[in-house]
C-alpha positions as CSV (number, residue, x, y, z in Angstrom):
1,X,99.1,97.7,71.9
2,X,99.0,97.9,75.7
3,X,102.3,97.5,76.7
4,X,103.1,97.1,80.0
5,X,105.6,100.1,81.8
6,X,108.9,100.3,83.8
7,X,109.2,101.0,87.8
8,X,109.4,104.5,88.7
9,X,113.2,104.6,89.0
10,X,113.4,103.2,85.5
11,X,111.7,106.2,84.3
12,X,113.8,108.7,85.7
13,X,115.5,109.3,82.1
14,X,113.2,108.6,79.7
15,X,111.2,110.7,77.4
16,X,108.4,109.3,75.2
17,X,109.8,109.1,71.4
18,X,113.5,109.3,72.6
19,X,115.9,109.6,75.9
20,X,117.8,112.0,77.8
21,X,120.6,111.8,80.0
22,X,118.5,112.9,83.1
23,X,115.1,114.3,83.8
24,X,113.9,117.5,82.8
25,X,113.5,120.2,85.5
26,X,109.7,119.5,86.3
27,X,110.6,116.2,86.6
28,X,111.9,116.2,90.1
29,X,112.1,113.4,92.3
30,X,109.6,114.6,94.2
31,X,107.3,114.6,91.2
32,X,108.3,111.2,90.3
33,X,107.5,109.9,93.3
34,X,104.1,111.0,93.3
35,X,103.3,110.6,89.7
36,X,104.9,107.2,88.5
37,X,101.8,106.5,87.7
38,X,101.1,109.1,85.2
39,X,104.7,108.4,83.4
40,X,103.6,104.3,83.1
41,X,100.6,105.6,81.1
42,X,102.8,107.3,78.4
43,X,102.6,103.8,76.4
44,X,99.5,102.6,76.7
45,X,97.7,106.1,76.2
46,X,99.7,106.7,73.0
47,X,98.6,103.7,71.6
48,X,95.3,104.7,71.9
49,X,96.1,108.1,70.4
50,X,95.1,110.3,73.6
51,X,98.4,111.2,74.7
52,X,99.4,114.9,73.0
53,X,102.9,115.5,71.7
54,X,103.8,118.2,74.6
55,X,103.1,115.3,77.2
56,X,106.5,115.6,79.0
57,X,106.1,119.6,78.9
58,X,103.2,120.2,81.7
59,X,101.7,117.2,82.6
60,X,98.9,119.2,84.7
61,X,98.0,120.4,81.7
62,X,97.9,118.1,79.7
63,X,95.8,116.1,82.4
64,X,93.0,119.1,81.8
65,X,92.9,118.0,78.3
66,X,92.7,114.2,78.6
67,X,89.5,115.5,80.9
68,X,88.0,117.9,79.5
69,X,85.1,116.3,77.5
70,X,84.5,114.1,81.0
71,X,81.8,115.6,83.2
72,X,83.0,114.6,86.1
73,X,85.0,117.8,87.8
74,X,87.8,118.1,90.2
75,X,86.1,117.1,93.2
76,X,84.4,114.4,91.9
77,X,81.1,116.1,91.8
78,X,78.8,116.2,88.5
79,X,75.6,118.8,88.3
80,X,73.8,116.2,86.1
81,X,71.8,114.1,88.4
82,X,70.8,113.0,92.3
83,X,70.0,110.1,93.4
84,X,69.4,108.0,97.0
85,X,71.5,104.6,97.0
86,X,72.3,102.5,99.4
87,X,76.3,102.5,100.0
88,X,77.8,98.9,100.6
89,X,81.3,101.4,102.1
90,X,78.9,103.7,103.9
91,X,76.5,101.3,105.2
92,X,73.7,103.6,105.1
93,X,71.8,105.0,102.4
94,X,73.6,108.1,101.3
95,X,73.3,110.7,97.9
96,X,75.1,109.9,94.6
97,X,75.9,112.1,92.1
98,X,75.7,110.9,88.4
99,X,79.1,111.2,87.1
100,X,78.2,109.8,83.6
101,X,76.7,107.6,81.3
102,X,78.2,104.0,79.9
103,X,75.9,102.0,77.5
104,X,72.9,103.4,79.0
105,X,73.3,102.7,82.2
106,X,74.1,105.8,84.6
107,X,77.5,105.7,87.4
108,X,76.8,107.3,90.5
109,X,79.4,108.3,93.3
110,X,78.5,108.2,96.7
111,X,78.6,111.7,98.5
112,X,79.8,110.1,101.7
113,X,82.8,107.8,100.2
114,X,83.1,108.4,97.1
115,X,82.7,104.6,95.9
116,X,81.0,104.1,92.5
117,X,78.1,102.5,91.2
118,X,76.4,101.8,88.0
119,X,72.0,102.3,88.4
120,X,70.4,99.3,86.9
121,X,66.9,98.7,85.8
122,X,64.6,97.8,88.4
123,X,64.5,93.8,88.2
124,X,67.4,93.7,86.3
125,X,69.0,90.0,87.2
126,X,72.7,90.4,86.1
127,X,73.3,86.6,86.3
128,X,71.9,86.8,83.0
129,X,75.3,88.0,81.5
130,X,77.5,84.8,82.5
131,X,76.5,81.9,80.2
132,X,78.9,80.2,77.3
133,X,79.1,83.6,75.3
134,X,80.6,85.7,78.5
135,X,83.7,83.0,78.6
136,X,84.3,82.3,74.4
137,X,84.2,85.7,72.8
138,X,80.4,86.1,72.2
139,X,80.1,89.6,74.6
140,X,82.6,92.6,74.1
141,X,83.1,93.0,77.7
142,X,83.6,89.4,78.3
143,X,86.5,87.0,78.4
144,X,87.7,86.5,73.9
145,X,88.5,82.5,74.7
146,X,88.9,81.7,78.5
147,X,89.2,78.0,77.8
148,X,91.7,78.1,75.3
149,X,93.8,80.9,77.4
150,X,94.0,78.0,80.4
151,X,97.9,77.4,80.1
152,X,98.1,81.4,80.3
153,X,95.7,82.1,83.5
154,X,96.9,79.0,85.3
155,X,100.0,80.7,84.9
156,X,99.0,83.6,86.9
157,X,96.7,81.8,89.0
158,X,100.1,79.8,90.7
159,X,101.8,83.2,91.7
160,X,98.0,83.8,93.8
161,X,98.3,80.4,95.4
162,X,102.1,81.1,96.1
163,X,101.0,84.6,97.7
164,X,98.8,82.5,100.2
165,X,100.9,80.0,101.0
166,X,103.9,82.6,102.4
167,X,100.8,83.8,104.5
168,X,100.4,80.5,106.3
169,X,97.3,79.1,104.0
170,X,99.4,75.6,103.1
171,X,96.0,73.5,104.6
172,X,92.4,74.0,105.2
173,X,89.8,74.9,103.7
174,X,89.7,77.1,100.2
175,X,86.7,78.8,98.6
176,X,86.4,80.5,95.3
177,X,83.7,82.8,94.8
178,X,83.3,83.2,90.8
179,X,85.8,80.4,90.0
180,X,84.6,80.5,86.5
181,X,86.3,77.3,84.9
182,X,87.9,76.3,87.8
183,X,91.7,77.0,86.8
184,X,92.5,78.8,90.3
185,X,91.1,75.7,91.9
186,X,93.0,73.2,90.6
187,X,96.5,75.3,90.6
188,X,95.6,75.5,94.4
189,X,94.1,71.8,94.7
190,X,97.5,70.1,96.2
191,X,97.8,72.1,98.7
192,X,93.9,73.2,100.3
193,X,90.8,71.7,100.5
194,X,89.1,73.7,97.5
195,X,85.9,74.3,96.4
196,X,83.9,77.0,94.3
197,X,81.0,79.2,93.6
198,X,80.4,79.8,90.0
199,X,76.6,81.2,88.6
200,X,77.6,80.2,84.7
201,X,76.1,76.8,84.1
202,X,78.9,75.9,81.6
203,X,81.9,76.1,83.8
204,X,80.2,74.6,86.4
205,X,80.0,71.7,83.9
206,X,83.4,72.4,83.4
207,X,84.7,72.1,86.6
208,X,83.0,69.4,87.6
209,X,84.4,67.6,84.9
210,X,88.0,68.3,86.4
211,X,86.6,66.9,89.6
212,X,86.0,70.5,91.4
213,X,83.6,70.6,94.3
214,X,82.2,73.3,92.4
215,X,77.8,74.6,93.1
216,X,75.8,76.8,90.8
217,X,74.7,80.3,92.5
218,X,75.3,82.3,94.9
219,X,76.7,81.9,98.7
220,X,74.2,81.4,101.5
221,X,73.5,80.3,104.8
222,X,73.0,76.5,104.0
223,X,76.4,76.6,101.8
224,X,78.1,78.0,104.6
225,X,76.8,75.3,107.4
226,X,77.7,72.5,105.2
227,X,80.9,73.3,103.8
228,X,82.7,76.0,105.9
229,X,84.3,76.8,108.1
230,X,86.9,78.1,105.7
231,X,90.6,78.8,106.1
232,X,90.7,80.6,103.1
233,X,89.0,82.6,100.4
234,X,89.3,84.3,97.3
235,X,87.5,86.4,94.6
236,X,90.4,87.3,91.9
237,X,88.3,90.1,89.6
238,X,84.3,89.1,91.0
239,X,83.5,91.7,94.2
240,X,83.1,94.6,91.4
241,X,80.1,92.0,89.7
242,X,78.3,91.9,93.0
243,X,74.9,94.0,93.3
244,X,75.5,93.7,97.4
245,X,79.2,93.4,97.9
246,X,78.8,94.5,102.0
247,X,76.4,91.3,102.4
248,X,78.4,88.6,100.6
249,X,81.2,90.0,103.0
250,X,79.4,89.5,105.8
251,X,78.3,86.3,105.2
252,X,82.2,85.6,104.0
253,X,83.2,87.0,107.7
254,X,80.9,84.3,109.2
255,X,81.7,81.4,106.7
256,X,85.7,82.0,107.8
257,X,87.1,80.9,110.9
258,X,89.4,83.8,112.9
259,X,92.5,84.3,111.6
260,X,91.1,83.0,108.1
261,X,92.5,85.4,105.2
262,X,90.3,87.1,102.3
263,X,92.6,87.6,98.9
264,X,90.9,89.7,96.8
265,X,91.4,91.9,93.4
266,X,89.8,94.7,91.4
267,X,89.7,97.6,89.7
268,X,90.9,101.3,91.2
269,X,88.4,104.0,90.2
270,X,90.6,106.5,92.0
271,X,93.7,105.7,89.7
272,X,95.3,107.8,87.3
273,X,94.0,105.5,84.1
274,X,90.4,105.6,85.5
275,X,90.4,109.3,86.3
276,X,91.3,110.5,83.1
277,X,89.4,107.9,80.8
278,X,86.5,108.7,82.4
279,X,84.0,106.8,80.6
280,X,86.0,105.3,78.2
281,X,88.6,103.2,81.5
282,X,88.7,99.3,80.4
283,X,87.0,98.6,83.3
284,X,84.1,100.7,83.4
285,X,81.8,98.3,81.6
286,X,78.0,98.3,83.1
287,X,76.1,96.3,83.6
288,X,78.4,93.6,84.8
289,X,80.4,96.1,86.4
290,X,77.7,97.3,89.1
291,X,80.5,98.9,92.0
292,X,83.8,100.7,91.4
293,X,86.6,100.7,94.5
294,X,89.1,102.3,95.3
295,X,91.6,100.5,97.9
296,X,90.5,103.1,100.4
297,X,86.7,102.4,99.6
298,X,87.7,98.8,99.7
299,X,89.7,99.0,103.3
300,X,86.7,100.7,104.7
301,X,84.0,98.2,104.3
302,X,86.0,95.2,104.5
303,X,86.8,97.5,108.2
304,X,83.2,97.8,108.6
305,X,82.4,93.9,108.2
306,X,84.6,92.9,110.0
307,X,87.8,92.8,108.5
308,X,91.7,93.6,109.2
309,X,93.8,94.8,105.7
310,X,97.4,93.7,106.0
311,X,98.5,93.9,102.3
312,X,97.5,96.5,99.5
313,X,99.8,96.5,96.1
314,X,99.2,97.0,92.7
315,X,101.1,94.0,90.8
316,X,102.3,92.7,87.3
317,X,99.8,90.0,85.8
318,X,100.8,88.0,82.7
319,X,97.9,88.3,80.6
320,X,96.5,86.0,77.3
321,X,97.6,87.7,74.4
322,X,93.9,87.1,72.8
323,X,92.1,89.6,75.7
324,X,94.8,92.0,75.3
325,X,93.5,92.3,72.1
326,X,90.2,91.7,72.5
327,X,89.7,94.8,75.3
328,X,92.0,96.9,73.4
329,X,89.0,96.4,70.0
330,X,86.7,97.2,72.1
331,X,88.1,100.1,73.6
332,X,88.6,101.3,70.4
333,X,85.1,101.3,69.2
334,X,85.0,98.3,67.7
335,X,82.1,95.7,67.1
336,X,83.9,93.0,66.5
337,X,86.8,92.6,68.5
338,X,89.4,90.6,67.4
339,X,89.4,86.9,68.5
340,X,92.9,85.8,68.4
341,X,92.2,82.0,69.3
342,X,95.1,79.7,69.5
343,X,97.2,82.0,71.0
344,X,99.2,80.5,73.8
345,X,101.3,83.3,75.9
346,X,100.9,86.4,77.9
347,X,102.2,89.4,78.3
348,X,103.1,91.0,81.1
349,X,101.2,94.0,81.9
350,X,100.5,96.6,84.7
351,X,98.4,100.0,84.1
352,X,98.3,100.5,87.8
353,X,94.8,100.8,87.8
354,X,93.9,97.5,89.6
355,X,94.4,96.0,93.1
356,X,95.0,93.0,95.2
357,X,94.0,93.0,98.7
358,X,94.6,90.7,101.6
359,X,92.3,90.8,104.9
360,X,92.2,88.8,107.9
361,X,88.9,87.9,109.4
362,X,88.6,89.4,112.8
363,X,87.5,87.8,115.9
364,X,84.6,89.1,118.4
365,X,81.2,91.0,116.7
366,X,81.8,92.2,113.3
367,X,79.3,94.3,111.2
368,X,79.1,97.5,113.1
369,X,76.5,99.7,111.7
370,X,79.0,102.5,110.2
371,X,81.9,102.5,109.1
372,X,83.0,105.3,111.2
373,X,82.8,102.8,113.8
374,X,86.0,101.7,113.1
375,X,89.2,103.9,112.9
376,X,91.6,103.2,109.3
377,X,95.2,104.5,108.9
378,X,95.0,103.7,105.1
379,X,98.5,105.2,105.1
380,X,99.5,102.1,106.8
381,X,97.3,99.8,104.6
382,X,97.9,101.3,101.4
383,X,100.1,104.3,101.7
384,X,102.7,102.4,99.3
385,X,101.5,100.3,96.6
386,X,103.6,98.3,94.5
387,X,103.9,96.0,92.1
């Protein structure tokens, strides 16, 4: 099972398959400091039988062998392939190495930032992939029963609504984009104006059943003239489904008044988990998955759109019990995850290798044409992230 890991300080003294009275020489607080990460991963990566039994004895190492069957080296770089790509961070079109290959599609990394992204198929529409099945368990990178796991993700979706509300968004204006069912929406309800953007057909349904301003698609210019401005908005897990995730920004920066803030989460690709999966990271699942962040990537084009970062951390989430299971199947190679349906709790869990960001929208022109344009102290942003 995934099972979710201690803060740093509580790891000081312990040693995977027994304790000792205080931490081995390597295991310096200097190390600890810049590694918690890598001890949180003891658990989870034995579970999934990568984790060798010398783990605790040279962890750079040991970090060479999780790797070595990943093509990607130490800078990043991979000999396989070249390719031209537009860069959402960059804002320019830039070379991408391929780094691999997931389920036939291939991930490129952008030479200039370093932000990933998967190459589809000319044509290929990936609005497609969100009907019924996505949400109930019929996909083995979707959701295993997002209906029934409501009590759990409201849950979760109340300490996000609480998170805005300390920042001064008790009124206004509130837009999802990807609201899926709607849950976030009506946790948030009493207190904002809501409504949604959702491109499955069936929770649209849903949500307008539950009397959500909800609309099918995507944002545009009319959506934004007849319901912003907005106050608010939020994308919890959606900007690393977005083919052009520097446009629907833009548009965002002009649908929000000044001042308005942007709460958004997704996966690190720069984090210890993602680094030494590779490939095989829970959240590198093409095609839905079409960009990878880091929060630095993320910081610089939200910079170069016209957004200011005030808050990076990396926290605890309580998640359904059924998708713990369900990703952990089909990380393990199986075709048939397990469903478990009827399963009413969470569990608390935090790989460190996801991120919630808060931005304020910035006044005067936004959209400069690099994103050099704009100087980031990331160590300010996100120098500490914590959960």
């Amino acid at each position: 099972m995934i099972l979710p890991c201690g803060e740093p300080e509580m790891l000081s003294g312990l040693h995977f398959g027994g304790t000792f009275s205080r931490a081995p020489s390597w295991q310096n607080d200097s190390w600890m400091a810049e590694n918690h990460e890598l001890r949180c991963l003891e658990a989870p990566m034995r579970a999934l039988n990568t984790v060798p039994s010398d783990w605790v004895a040279a962890p750079n190492r040991i970090i060479h062998k999780l790797r070595k069957n990943n093509p990607v080296s130490s800078t990043g770089r991979s000999a396989l392939n070249t390719v031209a790509i537009y860069c959402p961070v960059c804002g320019d079109r830039r070379e991408a190495s391929q780094v691999f290959v997931r389920d036939g599609f291939p991930i490129v990394r952008c030479s200039g930032c370093g932000v990933g992204k998967t190459q589809l198929p000319q044509g290929f529409s990936t609005d497609q992939i969100y009907n019924e099945d996505y949400f109930q368990g019929g996909q083995a990178d979707g959701y295993s029963d997002y209906i029934g796991s409501e009590d759990v993700l409201r849950a979760e979706f109340r300490t996000v609504v609480e998170d805005l509300r300390r920042r001064g968004c008790g009124g206004g204006k509130l837009l999802e984009l990807g609201c899926a069912y709607g849950f976030f929406l009506a946790e948030a309800q009493p207190y904002l104006e809501v409504h949604g953007i959702e491109v499955s057909e069936s929770a649209v349904r849903f949500c307008r059943s539950l009397g959500l301003d909800v609309e099918q698609g995507s944002l545009t210019e009319e959506y934004v003239k007849a319901r912003g401005p907005f106050d608010a908005v939020v994308m919890l897990d959606v900007v690393e489904h977005l083919t052009e995730p520097d446009q629907v920004m833009h548009l965002l920066w002009r649908a929000m008044k000044p001042g308005g803030k942007l709460l958004l989460s997704t996966g690190d690709w720069e984090s210890v988990l993602s680094r030494t999966m590779g490939r095989y990271w829970r959240l590198m699942t093409p095609p839905q998955h079409t960009f990878f962040f880091s929060p630095r990537t993320m910081s610089a084009m939200l910079s170069r759109v016209g957004f200011d970062v005030v808050e990076c951390r990396k926290p605890w989430k309580i998640v359904p019990v059924g998708l713990v299971g369900y990703q952990l199947g089909r990380i393990l190679g199986m075709s048939k995850p397990p469903r478990l349906r009827g399963v009413r709790f969470g569990l608390p869990v935090n790989l460190f290798d996801a991120f919630r960001m808060v931005a304020v929208r910035r006044e005067g022109e936004a959209w400069p044409k690099s994103r050099k344009s704009r100087s980031l102290d990331l160590k300010d942003i996100c120098g500490t992230l914590h959960g």
